[in-house]
Jmol script that loads the backbone (N, CA, C; Angstrom):
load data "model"
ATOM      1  N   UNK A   1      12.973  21.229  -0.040  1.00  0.00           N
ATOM      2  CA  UNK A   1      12.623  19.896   0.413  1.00  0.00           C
ATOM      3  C   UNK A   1      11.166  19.845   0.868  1.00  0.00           C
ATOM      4  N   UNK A   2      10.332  21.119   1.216  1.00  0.00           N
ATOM      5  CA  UNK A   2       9.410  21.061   1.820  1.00  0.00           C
ATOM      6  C   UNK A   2       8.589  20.955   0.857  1.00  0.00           C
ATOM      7  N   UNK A   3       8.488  21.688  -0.352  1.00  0.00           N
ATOM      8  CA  UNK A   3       8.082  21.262  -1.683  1.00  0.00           C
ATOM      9  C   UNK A   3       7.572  20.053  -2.343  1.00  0.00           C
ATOM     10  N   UNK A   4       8.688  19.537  -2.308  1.00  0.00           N
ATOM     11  CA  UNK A   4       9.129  18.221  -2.907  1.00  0.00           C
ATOM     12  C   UNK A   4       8.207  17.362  -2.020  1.00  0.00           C
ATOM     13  N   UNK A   5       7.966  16.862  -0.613  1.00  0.00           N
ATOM     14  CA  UNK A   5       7.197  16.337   0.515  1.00  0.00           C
ATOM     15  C   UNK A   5       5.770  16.559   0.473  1.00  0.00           C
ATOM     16  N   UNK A   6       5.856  17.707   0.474  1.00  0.00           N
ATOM     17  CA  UNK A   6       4.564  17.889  -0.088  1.00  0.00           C
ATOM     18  C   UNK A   6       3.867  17.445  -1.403  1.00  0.00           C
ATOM     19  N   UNK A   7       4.189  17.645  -1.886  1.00  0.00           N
ATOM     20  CA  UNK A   7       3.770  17.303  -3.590  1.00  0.00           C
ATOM     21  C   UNK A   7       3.515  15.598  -3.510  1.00  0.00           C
ATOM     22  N   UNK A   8       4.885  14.853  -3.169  1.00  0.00           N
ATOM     23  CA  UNK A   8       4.837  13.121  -2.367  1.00  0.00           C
ATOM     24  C   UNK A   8       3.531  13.040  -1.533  1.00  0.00           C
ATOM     25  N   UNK A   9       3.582  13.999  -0.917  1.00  0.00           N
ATOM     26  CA  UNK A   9       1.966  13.844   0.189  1.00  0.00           C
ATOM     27  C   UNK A   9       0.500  13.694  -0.662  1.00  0.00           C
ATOM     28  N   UNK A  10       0.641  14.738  -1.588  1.00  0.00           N
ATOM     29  CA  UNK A  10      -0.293  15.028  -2.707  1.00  0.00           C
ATOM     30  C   UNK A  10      -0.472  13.748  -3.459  1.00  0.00           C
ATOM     31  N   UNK A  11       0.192  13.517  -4.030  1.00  0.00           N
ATOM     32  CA  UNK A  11       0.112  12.164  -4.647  1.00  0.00           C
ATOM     33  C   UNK A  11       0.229  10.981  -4.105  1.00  0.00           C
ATOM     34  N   UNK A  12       1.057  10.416  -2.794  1.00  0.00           N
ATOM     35  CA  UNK A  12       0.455   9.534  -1.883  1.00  0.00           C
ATOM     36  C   UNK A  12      -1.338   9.202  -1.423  1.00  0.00           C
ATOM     37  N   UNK A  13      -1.834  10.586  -0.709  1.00  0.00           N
ATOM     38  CA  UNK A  13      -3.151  10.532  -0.496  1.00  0.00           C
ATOM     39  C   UNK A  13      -3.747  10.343  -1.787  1.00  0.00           C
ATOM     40  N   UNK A  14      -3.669  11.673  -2.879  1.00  0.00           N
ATOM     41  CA  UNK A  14      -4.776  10.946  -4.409  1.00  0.00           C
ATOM     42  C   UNK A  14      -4.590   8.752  -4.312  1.00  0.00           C
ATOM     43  N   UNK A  15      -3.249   8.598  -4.762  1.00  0.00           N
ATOM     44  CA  UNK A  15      -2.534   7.665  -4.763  1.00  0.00           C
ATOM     45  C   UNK A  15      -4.200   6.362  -3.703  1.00  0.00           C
ATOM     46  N   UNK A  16      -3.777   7.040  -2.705  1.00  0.00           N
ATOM     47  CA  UNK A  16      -4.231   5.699  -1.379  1.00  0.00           C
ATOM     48  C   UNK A  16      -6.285   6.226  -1.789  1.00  0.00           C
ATOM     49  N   UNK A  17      -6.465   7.275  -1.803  1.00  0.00           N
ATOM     50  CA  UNK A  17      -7.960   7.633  -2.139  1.00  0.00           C
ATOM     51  C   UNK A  17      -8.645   6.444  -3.328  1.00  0.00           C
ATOM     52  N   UNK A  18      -7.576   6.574  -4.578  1.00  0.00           N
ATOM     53  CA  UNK A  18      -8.361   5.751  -5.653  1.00  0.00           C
ATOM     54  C   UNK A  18      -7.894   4.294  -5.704  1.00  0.00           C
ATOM     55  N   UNK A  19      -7.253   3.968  -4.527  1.00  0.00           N
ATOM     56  CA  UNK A  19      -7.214   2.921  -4.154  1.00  0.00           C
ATOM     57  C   UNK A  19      -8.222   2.075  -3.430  1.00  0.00           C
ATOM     58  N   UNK A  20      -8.388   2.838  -2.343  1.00  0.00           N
ATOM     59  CA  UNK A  20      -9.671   2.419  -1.321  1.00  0.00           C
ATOM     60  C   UNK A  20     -10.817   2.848  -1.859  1.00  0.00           C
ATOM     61  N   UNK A  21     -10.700   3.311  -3.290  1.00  0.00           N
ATOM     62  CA  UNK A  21     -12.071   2.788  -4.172  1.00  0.00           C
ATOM     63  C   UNK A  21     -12.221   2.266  -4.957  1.00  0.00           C
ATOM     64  N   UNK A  22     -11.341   1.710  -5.300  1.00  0.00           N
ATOM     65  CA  UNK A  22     -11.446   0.294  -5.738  1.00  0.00           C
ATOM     66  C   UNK A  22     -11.213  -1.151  -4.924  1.00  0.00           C
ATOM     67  N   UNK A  23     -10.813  -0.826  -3.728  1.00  0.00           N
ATOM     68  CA  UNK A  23     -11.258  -1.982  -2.798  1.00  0.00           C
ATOM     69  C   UNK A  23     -12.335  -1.742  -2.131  1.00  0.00           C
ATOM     70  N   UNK A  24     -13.178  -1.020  -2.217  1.00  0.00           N
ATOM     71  CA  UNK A  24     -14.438  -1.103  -2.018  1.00  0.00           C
ATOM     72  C   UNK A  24     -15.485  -1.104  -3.105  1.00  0.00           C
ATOM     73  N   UNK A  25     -15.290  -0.766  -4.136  1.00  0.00           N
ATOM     74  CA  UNK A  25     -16.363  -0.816  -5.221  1.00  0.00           C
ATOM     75  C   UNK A  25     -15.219  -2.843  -6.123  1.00  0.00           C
ATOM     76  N   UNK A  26     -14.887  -2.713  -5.967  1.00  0.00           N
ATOM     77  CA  UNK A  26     -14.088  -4.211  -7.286  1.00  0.00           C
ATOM     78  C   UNK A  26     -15.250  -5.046  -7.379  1.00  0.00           C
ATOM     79  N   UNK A  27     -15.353  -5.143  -8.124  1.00  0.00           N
ATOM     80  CA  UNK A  27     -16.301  -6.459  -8.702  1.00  0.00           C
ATOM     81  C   UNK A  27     -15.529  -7.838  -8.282  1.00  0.00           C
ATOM     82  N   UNK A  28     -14.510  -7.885  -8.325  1.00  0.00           N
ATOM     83  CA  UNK A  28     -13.780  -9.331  -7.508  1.00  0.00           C
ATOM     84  C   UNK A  28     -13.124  -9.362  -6.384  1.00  0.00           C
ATOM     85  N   UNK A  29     -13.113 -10.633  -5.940  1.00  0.00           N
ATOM     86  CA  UNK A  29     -11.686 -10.735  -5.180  1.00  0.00           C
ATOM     87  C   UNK A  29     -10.496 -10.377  -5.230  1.00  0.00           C
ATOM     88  N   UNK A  30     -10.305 -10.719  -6.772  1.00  0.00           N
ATOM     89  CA  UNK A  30      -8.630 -10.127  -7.055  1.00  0.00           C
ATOM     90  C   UNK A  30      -8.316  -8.838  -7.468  1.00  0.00           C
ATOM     91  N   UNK A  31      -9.738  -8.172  -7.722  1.00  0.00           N
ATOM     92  CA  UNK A  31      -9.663  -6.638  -7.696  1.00  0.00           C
ATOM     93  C   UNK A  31      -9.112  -5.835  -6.038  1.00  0.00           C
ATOM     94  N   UNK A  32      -9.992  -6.540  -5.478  1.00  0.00           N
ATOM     95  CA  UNK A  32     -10.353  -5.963  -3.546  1.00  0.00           C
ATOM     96  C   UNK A  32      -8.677  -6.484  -3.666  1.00  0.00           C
ATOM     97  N   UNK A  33      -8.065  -7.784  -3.939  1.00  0.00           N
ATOM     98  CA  UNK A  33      -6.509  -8.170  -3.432  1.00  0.00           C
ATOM     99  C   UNK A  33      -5.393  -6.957  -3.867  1.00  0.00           C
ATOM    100  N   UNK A  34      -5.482  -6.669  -5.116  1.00  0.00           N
ATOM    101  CA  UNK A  34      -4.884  -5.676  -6.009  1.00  0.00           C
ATOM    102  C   UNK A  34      -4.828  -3.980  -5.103  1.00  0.00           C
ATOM    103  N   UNK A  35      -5.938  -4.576  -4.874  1.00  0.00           N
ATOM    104  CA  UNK A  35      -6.292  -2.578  -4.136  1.00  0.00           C
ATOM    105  C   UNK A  35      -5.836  -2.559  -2.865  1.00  0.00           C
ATOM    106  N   UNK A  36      -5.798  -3.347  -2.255  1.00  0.00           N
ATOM    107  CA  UNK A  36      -5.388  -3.856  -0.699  1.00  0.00           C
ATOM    108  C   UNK A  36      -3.902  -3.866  -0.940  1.00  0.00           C
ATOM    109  N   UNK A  37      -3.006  -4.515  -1.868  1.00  0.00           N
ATOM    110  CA  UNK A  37      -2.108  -4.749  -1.839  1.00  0.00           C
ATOM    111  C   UNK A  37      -1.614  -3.118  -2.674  1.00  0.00           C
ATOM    112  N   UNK A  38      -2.026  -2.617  -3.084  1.00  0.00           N
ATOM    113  CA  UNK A  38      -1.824  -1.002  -3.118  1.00  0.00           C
ATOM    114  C   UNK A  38      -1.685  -0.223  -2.177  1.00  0.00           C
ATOM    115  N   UNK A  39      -2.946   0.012  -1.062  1.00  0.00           N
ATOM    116  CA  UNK A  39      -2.873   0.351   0.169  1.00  0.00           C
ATOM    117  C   UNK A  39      -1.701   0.310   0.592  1.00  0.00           C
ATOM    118  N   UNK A  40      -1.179  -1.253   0.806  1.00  0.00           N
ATOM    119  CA  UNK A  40      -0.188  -1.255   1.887  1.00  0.00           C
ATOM    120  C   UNK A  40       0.822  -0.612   1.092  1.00  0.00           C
ATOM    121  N   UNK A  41       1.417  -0.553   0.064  1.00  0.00           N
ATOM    122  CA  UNK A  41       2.605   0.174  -0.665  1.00  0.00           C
ATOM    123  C   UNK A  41       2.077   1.651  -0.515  1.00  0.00           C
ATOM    124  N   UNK A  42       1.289   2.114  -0.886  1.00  0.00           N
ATOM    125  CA  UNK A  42       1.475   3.785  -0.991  1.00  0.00           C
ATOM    126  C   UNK A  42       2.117   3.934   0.844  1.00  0.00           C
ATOM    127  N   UNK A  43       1.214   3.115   1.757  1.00  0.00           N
ATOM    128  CA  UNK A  43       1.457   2.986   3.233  1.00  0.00           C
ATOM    129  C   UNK A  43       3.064   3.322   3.457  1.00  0.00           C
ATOM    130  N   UNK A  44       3.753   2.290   2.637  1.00  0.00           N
ATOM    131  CA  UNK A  44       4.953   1.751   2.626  1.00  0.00           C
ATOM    132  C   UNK A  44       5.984   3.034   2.381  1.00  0.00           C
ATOM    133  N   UNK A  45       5.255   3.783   1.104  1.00  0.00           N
ATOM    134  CA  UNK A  45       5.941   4.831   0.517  1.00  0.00           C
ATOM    135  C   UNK A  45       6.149   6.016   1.400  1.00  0.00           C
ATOM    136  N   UNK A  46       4.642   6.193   2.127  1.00  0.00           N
ATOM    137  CA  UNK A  46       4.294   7.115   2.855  1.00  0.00           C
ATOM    138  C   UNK A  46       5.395   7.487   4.094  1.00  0.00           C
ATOM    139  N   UNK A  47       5.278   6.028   4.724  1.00  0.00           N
ATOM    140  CA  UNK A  47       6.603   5.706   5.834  1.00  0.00           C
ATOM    141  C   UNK A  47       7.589   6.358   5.080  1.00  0.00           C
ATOM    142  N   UNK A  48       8.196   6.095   3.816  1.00  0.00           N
ATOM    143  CA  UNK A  48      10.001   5.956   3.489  1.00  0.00           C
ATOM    144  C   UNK A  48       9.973   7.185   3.118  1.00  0.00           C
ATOM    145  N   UNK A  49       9.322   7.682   2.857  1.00  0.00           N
ATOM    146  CA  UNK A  49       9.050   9.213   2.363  1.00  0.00           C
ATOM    147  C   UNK A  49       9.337  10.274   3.857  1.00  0.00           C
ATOM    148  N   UNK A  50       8.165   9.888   4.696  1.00  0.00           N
ATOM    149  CA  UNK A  50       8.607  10.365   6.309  1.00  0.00           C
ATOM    150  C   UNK A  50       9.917  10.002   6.824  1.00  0.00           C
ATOM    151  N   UNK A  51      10.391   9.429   6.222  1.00  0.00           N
ATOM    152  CA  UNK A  51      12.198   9.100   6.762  1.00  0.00           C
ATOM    153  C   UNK A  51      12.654   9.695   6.005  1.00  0.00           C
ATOM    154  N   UNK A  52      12.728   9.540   4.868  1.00  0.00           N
ATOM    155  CA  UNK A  52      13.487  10.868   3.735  1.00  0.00           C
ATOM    156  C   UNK A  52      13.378  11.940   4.796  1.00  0.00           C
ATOM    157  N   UNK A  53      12.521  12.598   5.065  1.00  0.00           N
ATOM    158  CA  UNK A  53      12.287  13.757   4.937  1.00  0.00           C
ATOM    159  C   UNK A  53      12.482  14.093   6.137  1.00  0.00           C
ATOM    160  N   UNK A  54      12.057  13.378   7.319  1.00  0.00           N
ATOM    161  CA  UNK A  54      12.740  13.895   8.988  1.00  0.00           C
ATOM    162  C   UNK A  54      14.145  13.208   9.273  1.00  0.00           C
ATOM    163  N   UNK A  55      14.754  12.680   8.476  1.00  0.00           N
ATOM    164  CA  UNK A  55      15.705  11.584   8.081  1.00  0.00           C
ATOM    165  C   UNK A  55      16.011  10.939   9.792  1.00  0.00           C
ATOM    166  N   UNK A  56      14.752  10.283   9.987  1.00  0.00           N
ATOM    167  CA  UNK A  56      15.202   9.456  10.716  1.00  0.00           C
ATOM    168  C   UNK A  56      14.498   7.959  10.589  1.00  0.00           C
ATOM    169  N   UNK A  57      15.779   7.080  10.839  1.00  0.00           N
ATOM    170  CA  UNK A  57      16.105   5.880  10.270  1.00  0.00           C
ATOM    171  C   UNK A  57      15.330   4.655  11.362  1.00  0.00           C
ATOM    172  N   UNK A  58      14.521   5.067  12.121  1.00  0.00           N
ATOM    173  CA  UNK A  58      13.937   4.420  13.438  1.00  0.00           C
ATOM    174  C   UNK A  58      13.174   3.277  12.437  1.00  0.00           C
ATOM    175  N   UNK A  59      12.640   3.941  11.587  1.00  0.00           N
ATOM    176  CA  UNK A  59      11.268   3.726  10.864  1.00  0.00           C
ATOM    177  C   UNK A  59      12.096   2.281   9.830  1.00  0.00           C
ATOM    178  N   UNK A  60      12.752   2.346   9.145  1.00  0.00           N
ATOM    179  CA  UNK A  60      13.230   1.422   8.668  1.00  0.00           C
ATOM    180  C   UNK A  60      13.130  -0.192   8.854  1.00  0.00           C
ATOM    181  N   UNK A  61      13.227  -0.369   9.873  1.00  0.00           N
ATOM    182  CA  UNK A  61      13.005  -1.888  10.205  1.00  0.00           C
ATOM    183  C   UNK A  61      11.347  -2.298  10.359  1.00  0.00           C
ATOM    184  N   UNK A  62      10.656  -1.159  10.641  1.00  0.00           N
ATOM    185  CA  UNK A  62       9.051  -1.278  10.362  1.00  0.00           C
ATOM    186  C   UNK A  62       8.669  -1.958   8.707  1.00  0.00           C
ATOM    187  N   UNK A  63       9.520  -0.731   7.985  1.00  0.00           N
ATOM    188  CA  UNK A  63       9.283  -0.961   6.428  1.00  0.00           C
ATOM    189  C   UNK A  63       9.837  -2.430   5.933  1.00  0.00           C
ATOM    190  N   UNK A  64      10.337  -2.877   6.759  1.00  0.00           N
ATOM    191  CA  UNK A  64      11.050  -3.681   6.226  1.00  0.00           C
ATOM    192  C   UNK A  64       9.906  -5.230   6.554  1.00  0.00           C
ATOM    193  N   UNK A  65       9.637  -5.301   7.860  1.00  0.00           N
ATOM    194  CA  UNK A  65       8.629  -6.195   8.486  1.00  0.00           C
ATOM    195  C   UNK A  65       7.399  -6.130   7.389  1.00  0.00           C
ATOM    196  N   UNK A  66       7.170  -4.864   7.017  1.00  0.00           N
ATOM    197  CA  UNK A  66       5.597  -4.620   6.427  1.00  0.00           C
ATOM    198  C   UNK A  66       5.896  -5.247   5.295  1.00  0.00           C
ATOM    199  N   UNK A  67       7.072  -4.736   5.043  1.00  0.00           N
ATOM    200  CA  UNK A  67       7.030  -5.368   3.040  1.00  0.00           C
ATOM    201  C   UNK A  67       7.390  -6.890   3.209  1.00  0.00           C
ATOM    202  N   UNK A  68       7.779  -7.389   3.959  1.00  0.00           N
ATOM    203  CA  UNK A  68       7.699  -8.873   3.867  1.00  0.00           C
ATOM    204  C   UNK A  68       6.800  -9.125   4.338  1.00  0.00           C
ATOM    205  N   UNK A  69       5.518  -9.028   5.066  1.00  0.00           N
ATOM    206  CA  UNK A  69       4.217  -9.274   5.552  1.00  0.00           C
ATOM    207  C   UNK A  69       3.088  -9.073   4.501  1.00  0.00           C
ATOM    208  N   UNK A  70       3.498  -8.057   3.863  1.00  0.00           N
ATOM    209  CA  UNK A  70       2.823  -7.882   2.683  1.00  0.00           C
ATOM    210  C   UNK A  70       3.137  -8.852   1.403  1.00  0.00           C
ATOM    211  N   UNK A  71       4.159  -8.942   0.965  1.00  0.00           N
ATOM    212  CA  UNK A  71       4.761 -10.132  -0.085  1.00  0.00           C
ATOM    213  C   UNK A  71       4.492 -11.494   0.942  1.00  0.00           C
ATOM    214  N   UNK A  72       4.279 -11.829   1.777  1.00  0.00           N
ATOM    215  CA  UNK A  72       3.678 -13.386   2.228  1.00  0.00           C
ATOM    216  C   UNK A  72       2.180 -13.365   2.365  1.00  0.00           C
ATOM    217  N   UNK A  73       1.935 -12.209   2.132  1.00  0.00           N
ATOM    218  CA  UNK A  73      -0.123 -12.253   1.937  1.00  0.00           C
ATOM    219  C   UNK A  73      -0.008 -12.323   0.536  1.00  0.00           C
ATOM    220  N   UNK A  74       0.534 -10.997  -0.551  1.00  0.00           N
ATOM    221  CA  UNK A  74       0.222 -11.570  -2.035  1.00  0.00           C
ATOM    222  C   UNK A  74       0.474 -13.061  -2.389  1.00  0.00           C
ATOM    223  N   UNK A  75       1.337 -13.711  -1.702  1.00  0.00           N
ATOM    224  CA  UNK A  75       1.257 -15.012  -2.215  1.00  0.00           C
ATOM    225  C   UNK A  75       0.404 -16.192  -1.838  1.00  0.00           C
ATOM    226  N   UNK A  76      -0.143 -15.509  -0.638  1.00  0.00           N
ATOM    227  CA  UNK A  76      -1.070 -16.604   0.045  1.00  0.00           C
ATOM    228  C   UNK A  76      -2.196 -16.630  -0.129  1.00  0.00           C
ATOM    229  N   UNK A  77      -3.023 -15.396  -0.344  1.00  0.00           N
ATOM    230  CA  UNK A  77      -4.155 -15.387  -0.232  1.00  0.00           C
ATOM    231  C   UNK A  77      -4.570 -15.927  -1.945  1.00  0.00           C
ATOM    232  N   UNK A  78      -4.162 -15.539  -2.787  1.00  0.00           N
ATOM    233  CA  UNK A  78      -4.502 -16.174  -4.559  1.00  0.00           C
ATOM    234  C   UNK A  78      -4.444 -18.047  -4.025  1.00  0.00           C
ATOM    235  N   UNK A  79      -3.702 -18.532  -3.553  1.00  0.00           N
ATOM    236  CA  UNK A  79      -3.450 -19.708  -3.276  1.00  0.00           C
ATOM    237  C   UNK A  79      -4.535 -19.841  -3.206  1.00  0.00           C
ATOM    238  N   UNK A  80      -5.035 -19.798  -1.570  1.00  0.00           N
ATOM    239  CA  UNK A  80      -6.433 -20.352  -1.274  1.00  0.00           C
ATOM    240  C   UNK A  80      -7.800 -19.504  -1.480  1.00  0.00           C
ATOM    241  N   UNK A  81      -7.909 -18.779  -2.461  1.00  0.00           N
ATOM    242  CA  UNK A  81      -8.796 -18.342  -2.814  1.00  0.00           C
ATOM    243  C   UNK A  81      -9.980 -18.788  -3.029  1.00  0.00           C
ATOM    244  N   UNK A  82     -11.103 -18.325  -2.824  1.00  0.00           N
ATOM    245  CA  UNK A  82     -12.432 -19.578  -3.508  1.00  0.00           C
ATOM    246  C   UNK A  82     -12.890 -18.689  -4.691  1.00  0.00           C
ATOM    247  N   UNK A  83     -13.440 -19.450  -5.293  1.00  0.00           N
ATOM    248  CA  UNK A  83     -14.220 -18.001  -6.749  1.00  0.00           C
ATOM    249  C   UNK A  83     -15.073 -17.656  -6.825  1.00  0.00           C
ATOM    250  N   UNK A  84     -15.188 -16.625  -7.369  1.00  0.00           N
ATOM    251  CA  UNK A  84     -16.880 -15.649  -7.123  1.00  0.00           C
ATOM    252  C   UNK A  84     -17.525 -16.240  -8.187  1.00  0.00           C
ATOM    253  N   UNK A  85     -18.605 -15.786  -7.590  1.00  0.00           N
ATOM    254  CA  UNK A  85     -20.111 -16.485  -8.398  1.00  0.00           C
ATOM    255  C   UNK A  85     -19.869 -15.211  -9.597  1.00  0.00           C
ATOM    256  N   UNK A  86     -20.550 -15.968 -10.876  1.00  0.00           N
ATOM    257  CA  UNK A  86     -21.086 -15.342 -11.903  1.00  0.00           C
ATOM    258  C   UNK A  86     -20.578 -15.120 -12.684  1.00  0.00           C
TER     259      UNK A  86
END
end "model"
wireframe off; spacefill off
backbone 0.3
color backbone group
């Protein structure tokens, strides 16, 4: 199991690294939205993964708040978006 967590860790961090470079380098808005809204999922994974693995279930109702906080920003922010120049 310790294996397995690890390796999830490995690819979580790569995972969240080439994320937060592309929300910092994107040429758009909906690039920076895309990468942001990545963030919070590997985040997401990261959590459910730490419950897998210390199997404790505390954490659960966090994941649960985030992912609906997160699905009411993807839908809001495209709404009122303004558009980039050029």
């Amino acid at each position: 199991m310790t294996v397995t967590m690890t390796i999830a860790g490995i690819f979580l961090v790569l995972a969240a690294l080439l994320s937060m470079f592309r929300l910092l380098r994107g040429p758009s808005t909906l690039d920076r939205l895309v990468a942001l809204e990545m963030v919070a999922s590997v985040s997401l994974s990261g959590m459910a993964a730490w419950a897998a693995f210390s199997q404790e279930s505390a954490v659960l109702p966090a994941l649960v708040a985030l992912a609906l906080l997160g699905f009411i920003g993807s839908i809001s922010v495209p709404r009122f978006r303004v558009r980039d120049r050029g």
